[in-house]
N, C-alpha and C positions, 0 to 999 in steps of 0.2 A: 731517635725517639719515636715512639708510637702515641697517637691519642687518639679516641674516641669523639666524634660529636654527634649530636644528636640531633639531626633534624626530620621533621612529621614523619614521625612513625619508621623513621630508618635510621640505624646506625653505621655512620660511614667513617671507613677507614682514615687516617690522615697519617700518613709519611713523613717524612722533612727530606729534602731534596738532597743527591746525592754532593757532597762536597767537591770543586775542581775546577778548573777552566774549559773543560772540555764540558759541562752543561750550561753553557754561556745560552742567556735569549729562552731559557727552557724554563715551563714553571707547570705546575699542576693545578688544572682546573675543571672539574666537577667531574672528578675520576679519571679524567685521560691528560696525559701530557700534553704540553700546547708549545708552539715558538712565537715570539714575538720579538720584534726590534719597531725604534722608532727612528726615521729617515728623515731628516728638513722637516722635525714636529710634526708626522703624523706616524701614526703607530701602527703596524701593522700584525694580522694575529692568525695563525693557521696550527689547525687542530692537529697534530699527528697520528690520531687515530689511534694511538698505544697506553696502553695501561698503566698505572701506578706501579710498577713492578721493576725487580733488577733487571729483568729483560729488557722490558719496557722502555725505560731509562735507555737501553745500548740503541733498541732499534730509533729511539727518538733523535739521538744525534746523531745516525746514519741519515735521515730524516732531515734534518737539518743541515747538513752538511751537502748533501743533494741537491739541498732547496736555493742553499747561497750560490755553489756552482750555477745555477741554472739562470739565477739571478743576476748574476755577476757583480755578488757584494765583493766590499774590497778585504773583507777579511780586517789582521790587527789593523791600527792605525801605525806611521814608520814611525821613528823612535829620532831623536835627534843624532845621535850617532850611527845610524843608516844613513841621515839625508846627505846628499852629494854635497852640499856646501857646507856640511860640515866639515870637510877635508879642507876648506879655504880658511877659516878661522884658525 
């Protein structure tokens, strides 16, 4: 969907965000793409510098995907039938 708001004297765009697992941590705020994740309660937030746009949207999870490598987030959480002791049960 598309909508209209109107704030002083400018009308700005508003999108709704692509649907998928793949825009995980991604949200739009005040026209550019943003990521954010919260770690041991505290939240952390960096700008991707990319637009509202179907571009946008790709380079932001290139973007993000960069940023967790670099990080060395753990990625999904394991699932109980990954975990090795699940094979003892």
């Amino acid at each position: 969907m598309h909508y209209m708001l109107h704030t002083q004297r400018k009308w700005l765009s508003m999108r709704s965000k692509p649907k998928g697992a793949k825009y995980r941590n991604l949200y739009v705020w005040r026209e550019t793409i943003w990521y954010g994740r919260t770690v041991g309660g505290r939240r952390f937030r960096h700008d991707t510098k990319h637009p509202d746009t179907p571009e946008g949207w790709k380079e932001a999870v290139l973007y993000r995907d960069k940023y967790e490598a670099a990080r060395g987030s753990r990625g999904q959480a394991p699932t109980w039938a990954r975990c090795p002791l699940s094979q003892h049960w």
